[in-house]
C-alpha positions in Angstrom: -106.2 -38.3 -11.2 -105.8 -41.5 -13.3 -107.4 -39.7 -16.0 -105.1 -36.9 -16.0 -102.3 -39.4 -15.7 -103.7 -41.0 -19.3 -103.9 -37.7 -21.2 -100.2 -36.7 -20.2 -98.9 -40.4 -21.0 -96.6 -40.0 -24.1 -98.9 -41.7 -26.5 -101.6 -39.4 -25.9 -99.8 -36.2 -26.3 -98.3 -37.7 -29.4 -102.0 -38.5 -30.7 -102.9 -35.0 -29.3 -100.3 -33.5 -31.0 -101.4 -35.4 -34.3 -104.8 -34.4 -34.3 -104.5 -30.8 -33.4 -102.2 -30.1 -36.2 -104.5 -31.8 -38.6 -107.5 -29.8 -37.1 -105.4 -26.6 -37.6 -104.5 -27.0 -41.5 -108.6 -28.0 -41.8 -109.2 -24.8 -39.9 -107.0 -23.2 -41.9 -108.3 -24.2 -45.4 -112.1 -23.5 -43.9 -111.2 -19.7 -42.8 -109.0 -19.3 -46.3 -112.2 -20.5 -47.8 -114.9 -19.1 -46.3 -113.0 -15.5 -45.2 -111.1 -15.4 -48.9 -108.0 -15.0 -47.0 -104.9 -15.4 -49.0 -101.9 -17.4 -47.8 -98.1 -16.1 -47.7 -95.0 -18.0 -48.2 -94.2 -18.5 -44.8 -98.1 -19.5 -43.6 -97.9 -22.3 -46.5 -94.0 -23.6 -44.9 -96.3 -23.8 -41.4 -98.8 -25.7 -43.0 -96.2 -27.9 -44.4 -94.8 -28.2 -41.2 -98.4 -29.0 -39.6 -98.6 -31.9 -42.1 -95.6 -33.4 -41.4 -96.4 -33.4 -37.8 -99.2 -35.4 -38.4 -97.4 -38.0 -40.7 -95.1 -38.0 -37.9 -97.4 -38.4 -35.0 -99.1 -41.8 -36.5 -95.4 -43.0 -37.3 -94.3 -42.1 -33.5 -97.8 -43.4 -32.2 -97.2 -46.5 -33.5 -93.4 -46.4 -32.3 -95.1 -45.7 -28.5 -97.8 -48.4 -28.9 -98.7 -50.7 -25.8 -97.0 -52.9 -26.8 -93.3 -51.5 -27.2 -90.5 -52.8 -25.9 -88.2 -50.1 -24.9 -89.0 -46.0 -25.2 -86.3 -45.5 -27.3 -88.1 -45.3 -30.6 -90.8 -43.3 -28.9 -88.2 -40.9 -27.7 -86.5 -40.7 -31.2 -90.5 -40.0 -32.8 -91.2 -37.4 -30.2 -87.7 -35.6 -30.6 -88.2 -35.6 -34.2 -91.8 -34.0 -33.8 -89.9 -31.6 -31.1 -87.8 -30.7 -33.9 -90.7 -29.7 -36.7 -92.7 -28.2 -34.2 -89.8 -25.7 -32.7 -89.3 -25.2 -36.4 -93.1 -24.0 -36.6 -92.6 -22.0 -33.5 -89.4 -20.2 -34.9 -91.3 -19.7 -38.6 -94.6 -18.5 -37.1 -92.3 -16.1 -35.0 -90.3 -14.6 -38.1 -94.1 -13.9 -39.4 -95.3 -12.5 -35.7 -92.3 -10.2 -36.2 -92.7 -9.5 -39.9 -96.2 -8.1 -38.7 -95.8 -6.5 -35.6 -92.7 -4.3 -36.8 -92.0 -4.2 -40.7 -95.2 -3.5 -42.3 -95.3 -4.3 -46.2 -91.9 -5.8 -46.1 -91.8 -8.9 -47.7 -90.8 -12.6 -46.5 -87.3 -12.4 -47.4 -85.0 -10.2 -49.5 -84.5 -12.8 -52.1 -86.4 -15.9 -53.2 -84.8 -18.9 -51.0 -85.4 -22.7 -51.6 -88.2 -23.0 -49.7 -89.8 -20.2 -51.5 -89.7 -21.9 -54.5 -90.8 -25.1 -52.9 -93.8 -23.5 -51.6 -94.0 -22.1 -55.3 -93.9 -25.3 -57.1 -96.3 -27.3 -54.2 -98.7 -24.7 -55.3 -98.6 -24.9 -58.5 -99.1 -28.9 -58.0 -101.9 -28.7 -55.1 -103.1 -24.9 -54.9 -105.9 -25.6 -52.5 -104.0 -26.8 -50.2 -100.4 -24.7 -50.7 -101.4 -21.6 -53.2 -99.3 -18.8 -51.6 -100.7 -15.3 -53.0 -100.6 -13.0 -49.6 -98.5 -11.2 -48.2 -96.7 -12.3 -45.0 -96.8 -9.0 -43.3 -100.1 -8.6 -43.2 -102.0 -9.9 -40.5 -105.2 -10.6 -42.1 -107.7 -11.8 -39.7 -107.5 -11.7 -35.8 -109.0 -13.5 -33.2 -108.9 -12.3 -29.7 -106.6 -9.5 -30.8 -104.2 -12.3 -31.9 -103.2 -12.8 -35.7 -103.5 -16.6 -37.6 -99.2 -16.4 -37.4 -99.9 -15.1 -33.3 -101.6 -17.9 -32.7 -99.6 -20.7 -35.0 -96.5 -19.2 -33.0 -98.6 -20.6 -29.8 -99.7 -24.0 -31.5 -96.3 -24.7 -32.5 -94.5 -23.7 -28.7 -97.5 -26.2 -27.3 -96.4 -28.9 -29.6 -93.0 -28.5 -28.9 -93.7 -28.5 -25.0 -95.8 -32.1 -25.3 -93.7 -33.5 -27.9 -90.7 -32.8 -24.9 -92.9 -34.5 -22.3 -93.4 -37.1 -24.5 -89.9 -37.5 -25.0 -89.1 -37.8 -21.4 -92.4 -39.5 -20.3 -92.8 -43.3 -19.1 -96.0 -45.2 -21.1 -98.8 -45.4 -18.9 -99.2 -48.9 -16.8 -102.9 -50.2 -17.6 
């Protein structure tokens, strides 16, 4: 089981963690793309928040090199990505929600901050963060399992490793 023992080790769930978000917002753009699926408000936030995961994964990677000297900064990087990813989880559940039970409703009553955030990153980058759908509308499934179903398990699977992480010795070579 030393292999096993390697791909639990805190670095490699941080790295994990890393690439996995960056493979979903690539995924993400490829099905937008070649499915012309438009992106809500709140799908845009979890990109964001995917994004930030992985600019926080190569800062916390670094943190849990080989090298390091205590796990303290490791700890702090993985806590921090604990944070943003339970912040997915809880914004790709809202959308779950917004699906499942209030058809055509909208994402919120009025337009918050960080609806006019993900309004003006649009307007700067709309490849990337154009929000024109509607964020109770499911869209496109995938095993019977919407693109916020599935984000809401992404995110709770992050959150998990970034926990281990937190709490997990560095792997003895």
């Amino acid at each position: 089981m030393p292999l096993l023992r390697k791909l639990s080790a805190p670095r490699s769930l941080i790295a994990a963690t890393g690439i996995a978000a960056a493979g979903l917002v690539g995924g993400g753009l490829i099905l937008a793309h070649t499915l012309n699926l438009a992106a809500c408000p709140l799908c845009i936030l979890q990109r964001m928040l995917y994004l930030l995961l992985v600019l926080e994964a190569i800062v916390a990677w670094l943190l849990a090199g080989p090298a390091a000297a205590s796990s303290l900064p490791r700890g702090l990087a993985a806590f921090v990505m604990a944070a943003t990813a339970a912040t997915g989880a809880s914004i790709a559940a809202y959308q779950t929600w917004l699906q499942r039970f209030a058809k055509g409703a909208s994402c919120t009553a009025d337009q918050p901050w960080w609806e006019h955030f993900v309004n003006w990153a649009g307007a700067q980058w709309p490849t990337m963060f154009e929000a024109s759908g509607l964020c109770s509308e499911a869209g496109w499934k995938f095993l019977g399992l919407s693109i916020a179903e599935w984000s809401l398990f992404a995110f709770s699977c992050m959150t998990v490793a970034m926990l281990t992480a937190m709490w997990g010795k560095n792997s003895r070579r």
